[in-house]
MARBA-92320 format. One record per residue (C-alpha): residue number from 1; residue in one letter; z, y, x. Coordinates in nm, 4 decimals, decimal comma. Layout:
<recs>
+-----+---+----------+----------+----------+
:   k : r :       c3 :       c2 :       c1 :
+-----+---+----------+----------+----------+
: NUM : A :        Z :        Y :        X :
...
+-----+---+----------+----------+----------+
</recs>
This chain:
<recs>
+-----+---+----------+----------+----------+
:   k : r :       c3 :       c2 :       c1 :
+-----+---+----------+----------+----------+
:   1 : X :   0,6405 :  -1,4499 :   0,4407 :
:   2 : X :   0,4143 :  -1,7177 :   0,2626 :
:   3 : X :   0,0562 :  -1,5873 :   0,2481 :
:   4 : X :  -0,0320 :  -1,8842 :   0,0202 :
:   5 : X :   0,2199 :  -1,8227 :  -0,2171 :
:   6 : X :   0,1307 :  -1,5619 :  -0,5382 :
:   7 : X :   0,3807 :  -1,2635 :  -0,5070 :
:   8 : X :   0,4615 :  -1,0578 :  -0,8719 :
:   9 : X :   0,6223 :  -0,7623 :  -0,8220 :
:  10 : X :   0,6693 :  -0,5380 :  -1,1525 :
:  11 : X :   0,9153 :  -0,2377 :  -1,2567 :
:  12 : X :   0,8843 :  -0,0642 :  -1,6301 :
:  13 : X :   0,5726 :   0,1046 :  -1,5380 :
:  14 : X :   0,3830 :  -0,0865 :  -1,2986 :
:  15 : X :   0,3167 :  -0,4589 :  -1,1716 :
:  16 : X :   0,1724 :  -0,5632 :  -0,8687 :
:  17 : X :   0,0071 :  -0,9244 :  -0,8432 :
:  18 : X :  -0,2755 :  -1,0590 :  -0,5320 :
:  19 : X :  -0,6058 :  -0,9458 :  -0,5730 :
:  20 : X :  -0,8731 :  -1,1653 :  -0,7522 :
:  21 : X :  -1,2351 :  -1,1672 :  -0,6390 :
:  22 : X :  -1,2830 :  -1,0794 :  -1,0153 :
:  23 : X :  -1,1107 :  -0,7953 :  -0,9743 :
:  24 : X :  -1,3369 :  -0,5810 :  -0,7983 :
:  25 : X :  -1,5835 :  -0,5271 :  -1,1356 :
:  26 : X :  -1,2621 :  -0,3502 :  -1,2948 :
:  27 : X :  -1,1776 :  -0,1682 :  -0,9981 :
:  28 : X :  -1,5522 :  -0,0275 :  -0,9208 :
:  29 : X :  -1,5584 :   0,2901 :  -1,1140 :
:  30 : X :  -1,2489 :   0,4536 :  -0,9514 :
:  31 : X :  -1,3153 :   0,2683 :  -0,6410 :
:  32 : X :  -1,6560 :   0,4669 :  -0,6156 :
:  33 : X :  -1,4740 :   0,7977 :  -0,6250 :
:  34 : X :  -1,5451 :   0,9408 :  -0,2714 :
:  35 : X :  -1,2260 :   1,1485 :  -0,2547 :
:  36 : X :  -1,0576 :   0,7751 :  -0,2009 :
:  37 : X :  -1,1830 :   0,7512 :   0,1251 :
:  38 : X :  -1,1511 :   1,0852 :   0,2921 :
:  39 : X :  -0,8744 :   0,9869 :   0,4912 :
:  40 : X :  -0,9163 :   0,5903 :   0,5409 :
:  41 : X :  -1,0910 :   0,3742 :   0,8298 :
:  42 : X :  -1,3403 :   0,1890 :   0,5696 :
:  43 : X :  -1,4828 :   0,3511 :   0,2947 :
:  44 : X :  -1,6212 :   0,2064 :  -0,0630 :
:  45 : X :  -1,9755 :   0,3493 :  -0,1571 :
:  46 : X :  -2,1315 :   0,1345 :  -0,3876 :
:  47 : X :  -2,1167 :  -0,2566 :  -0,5835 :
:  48 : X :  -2,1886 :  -0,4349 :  -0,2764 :
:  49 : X :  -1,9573 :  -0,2899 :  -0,0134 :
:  50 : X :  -1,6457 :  -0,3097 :  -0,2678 :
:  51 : X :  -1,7288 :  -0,6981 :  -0,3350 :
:  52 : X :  -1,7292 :  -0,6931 :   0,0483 :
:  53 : X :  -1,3862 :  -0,5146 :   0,0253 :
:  54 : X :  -1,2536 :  -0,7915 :  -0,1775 :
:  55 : X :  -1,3959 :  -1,0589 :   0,0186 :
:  56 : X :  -1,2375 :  -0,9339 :   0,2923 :
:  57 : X :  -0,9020 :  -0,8945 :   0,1019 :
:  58 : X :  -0,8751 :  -1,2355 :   0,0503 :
:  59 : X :  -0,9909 :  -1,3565 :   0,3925 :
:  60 : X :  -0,7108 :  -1,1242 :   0,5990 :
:  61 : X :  -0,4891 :  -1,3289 :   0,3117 :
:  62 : X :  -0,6017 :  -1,6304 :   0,3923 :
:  63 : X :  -0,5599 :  -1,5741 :   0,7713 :
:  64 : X :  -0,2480 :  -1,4352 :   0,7068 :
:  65 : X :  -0,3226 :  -1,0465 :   0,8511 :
:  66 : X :  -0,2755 :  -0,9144 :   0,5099 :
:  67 : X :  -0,1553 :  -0,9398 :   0,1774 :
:  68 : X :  -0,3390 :  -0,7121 :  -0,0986 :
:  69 : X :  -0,2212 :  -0,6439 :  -0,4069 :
:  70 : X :  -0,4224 :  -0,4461 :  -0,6986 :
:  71 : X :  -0,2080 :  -0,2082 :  -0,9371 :
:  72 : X :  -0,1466 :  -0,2603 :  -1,2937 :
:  73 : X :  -0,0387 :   0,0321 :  -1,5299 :
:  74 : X :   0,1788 :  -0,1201 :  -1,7791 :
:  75 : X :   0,1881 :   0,1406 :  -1,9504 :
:  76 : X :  -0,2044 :   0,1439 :  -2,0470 :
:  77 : X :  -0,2796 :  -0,2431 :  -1,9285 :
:  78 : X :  -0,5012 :  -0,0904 :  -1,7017 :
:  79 : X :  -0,6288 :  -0,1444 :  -1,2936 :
:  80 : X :  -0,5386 :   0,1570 :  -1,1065 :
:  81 : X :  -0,5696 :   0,0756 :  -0,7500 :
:  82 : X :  -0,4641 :  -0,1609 :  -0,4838 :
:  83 : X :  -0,2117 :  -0,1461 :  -0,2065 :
:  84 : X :  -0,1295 :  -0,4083 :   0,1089 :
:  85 : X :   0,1431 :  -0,5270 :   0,3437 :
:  86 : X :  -0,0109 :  -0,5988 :   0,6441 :
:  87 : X :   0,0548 :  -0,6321 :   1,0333 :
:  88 : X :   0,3059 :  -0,8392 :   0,9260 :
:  89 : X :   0,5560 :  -1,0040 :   1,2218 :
:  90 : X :   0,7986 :  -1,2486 :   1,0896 :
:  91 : X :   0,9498 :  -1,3164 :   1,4198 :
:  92 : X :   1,0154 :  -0,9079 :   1,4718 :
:  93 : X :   1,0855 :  -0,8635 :   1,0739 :
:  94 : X :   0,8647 :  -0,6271 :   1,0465 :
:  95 : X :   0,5706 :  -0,5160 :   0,8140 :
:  96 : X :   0,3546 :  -0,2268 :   0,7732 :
:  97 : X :   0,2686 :  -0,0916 :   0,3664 :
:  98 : X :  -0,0412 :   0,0365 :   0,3197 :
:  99 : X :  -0,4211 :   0,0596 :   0,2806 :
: 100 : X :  -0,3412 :   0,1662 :  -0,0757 :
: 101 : X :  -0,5254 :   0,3876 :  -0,3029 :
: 102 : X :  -0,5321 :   0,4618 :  -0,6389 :
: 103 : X :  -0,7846 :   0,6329 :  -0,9003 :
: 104 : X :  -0,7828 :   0,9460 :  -0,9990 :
: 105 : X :  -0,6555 :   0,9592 :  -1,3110 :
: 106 : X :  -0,3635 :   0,8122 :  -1,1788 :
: 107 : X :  -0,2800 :   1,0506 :  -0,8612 :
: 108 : X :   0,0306 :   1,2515 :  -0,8861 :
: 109 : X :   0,1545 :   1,0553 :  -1,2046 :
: 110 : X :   0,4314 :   0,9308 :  -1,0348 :
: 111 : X :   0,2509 :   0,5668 :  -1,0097 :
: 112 : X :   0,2317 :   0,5750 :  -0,6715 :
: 113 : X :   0,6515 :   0,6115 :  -0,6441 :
: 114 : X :   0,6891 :   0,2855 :  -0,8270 :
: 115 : X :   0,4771 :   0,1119 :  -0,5821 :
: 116 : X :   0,6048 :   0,1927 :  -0,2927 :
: 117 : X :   0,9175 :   0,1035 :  -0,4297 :
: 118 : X :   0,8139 :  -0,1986 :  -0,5642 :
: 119 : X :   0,6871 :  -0,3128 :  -0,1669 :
: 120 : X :   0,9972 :  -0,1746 :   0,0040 :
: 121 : X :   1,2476 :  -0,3585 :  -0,2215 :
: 122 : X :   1,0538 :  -0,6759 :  -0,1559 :
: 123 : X :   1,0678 :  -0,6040 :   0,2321 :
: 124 : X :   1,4150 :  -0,5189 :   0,2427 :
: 125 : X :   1,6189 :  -0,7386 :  -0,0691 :
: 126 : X :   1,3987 :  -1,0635 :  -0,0628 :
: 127 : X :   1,2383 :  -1,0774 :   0,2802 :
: 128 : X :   1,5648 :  -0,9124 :   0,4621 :
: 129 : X :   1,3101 :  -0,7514 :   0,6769 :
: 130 : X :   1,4473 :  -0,5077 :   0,9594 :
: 131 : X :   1,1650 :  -0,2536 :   0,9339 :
: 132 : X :   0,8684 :  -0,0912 :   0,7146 :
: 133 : X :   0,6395 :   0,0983 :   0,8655 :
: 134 : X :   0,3795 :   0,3470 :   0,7613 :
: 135 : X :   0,1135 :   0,5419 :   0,9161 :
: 136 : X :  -0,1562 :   0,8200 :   0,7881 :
: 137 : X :  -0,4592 :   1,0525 :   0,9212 :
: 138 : X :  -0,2423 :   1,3525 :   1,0414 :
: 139 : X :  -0,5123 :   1,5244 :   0,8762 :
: 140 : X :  -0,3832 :   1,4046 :   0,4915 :
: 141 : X :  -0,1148 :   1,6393 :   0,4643 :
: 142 : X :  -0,0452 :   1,4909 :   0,1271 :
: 143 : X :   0,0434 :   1,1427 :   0,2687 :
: 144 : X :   0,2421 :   1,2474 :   0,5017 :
: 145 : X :   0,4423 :   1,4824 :   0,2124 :
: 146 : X :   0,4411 :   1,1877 :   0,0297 :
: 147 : X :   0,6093 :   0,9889 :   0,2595 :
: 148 : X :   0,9158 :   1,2085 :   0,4101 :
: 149 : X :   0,9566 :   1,2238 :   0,0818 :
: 150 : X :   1,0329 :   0,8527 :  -0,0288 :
: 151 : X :   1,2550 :   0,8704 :   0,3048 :
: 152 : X :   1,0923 :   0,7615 :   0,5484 :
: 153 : X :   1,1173 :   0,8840 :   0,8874 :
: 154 : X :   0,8537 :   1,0313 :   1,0965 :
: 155 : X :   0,8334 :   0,8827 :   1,4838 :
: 156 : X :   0,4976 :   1,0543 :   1,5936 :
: 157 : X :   0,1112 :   1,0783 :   1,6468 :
: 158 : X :  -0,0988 :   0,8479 :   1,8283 :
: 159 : X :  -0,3826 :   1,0501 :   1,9518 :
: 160 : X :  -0,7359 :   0,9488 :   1,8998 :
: 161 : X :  -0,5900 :   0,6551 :   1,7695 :
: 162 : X :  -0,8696 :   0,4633 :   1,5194 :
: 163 : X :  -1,2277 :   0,4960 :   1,4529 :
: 164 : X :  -1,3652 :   0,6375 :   1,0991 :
: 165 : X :  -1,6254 :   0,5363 :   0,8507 :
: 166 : X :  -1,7538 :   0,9079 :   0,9612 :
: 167 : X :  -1,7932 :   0,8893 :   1,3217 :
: 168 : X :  -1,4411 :   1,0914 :   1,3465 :
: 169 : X :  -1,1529 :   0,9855 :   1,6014 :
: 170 : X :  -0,8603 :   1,0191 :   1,3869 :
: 171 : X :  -0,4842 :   1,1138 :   1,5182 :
: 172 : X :  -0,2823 :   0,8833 :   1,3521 :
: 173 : X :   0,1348 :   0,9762 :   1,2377 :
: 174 : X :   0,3710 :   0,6470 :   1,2224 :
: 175 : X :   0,6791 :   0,6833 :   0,9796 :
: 176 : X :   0,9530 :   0,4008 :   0,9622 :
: 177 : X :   1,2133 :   0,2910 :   0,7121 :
: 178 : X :   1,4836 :   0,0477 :   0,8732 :
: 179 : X :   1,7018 :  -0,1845 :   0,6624 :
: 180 : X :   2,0551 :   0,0179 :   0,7267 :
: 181 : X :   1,8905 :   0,3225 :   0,5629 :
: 182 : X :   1,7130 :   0,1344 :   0,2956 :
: 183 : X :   2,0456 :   0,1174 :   0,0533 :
: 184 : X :   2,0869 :   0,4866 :   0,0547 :
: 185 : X :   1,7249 :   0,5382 :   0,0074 :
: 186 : X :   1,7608 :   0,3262 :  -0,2888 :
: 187 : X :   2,0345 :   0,4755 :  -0,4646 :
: 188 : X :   1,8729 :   0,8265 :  -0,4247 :
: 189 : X :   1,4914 :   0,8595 :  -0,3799 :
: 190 : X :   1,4717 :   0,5371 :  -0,6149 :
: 191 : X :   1,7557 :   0,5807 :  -0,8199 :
: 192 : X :   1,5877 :   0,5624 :  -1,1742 :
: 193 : X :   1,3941 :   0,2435 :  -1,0700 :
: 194 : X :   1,4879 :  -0,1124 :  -1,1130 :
: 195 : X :   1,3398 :  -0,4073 :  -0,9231 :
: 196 : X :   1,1853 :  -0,7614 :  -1,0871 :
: 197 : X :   1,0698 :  -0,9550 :  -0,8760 :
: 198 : X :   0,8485 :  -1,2865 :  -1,0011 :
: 199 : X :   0,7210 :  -1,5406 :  -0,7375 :
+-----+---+----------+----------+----------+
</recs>
């Protein structure tokens, strides 16, 4: 996977592009929404610690540790959140999607769907990557709903596995979605949805 290169990614209701620096003043007034980080290992409280955010966006890109993209609702022309690939190993082909949040106004509109979508046909058709992996607080019960239901397949807790922004040890669950299973995954969880991909 080239870190360097600019990855598009775009369906009929979303695209997906790198993150800008610039970015961040567009993102700020969902990304201040507190109900973002409840469940996440960093958390965004004001101007300063999002253009941190983005800094460090762009330096895990540069180092190659991540790749974060920010979301675009086609269908208003709007920001609505960002999501990553990250612990990425090319020599295992094998990638983890995540870190991604979205603002309110766009929870449980279906966005979220095309994303994910979006990242695992990537993974899977362009990259011919073996596995995608995905993990959540055990605590964010909506997550975790979320992701059985896209298909994935949960493989277990890691106990007192990362540090929060709170001071809380959180239990971390690991889901998986291997390449053999990604075709029927396709044609049913994703039937409706049709891939572009623009690099």
């Amino acid at each position: 996977m080239n870190f360097g290169q600019d990855i598009i990614l775009e369906d009929n209701r979303v695209l997906l592009r790198p993150l800008r620096l610039t970015d961040a003043a567009k993102l700020q007034p969902m990304a201040l929404d507190e109900d973002i980080w409840k469940y996440t290992v960093t958390r965004i409280g004001n101007e300063q610690e999002l253009q941190q955010w983005a800094a460090e966006a762009e330096r895990n890109r540069r180092e190659n540790q991540r790749y974060t993209f920010v979301i675009l609702d086609k269908e208003t022309d709007t920001l609505a959140g960002s999501t990553s690939y990250g612990n990425i190993s090319v020599a295992d082909k094998r990638l983890e999607i995540g870190w991604t949040w979205l603002g309110k106004p766009y929870r449980g509109s279906g966005l979220n769907r095309h994303c994910k979508f979006l990242l695992l046909s990537y993974a899977f058709d362009v990259l011919q990557f073996e596995r995608v992996e995905l993990k959540t607080d055990v605590l964010n019960l909506r997550s975790r709903k979320a992701m059985l239901k896209m298909g994935a397949t949960e493989e277990g807790i890691l106990r007192s596995h990362t540090q929060m922004h709170d001071g809380r040890r959180r239990d971390t669950i690991f889901y998986s979605i291997l390449r053999h299973e990604w075709p029927k995954i396709r044609q049913t969880v994703f039937q409706d949805l049709h891939f572009k991909n623009k690099v």
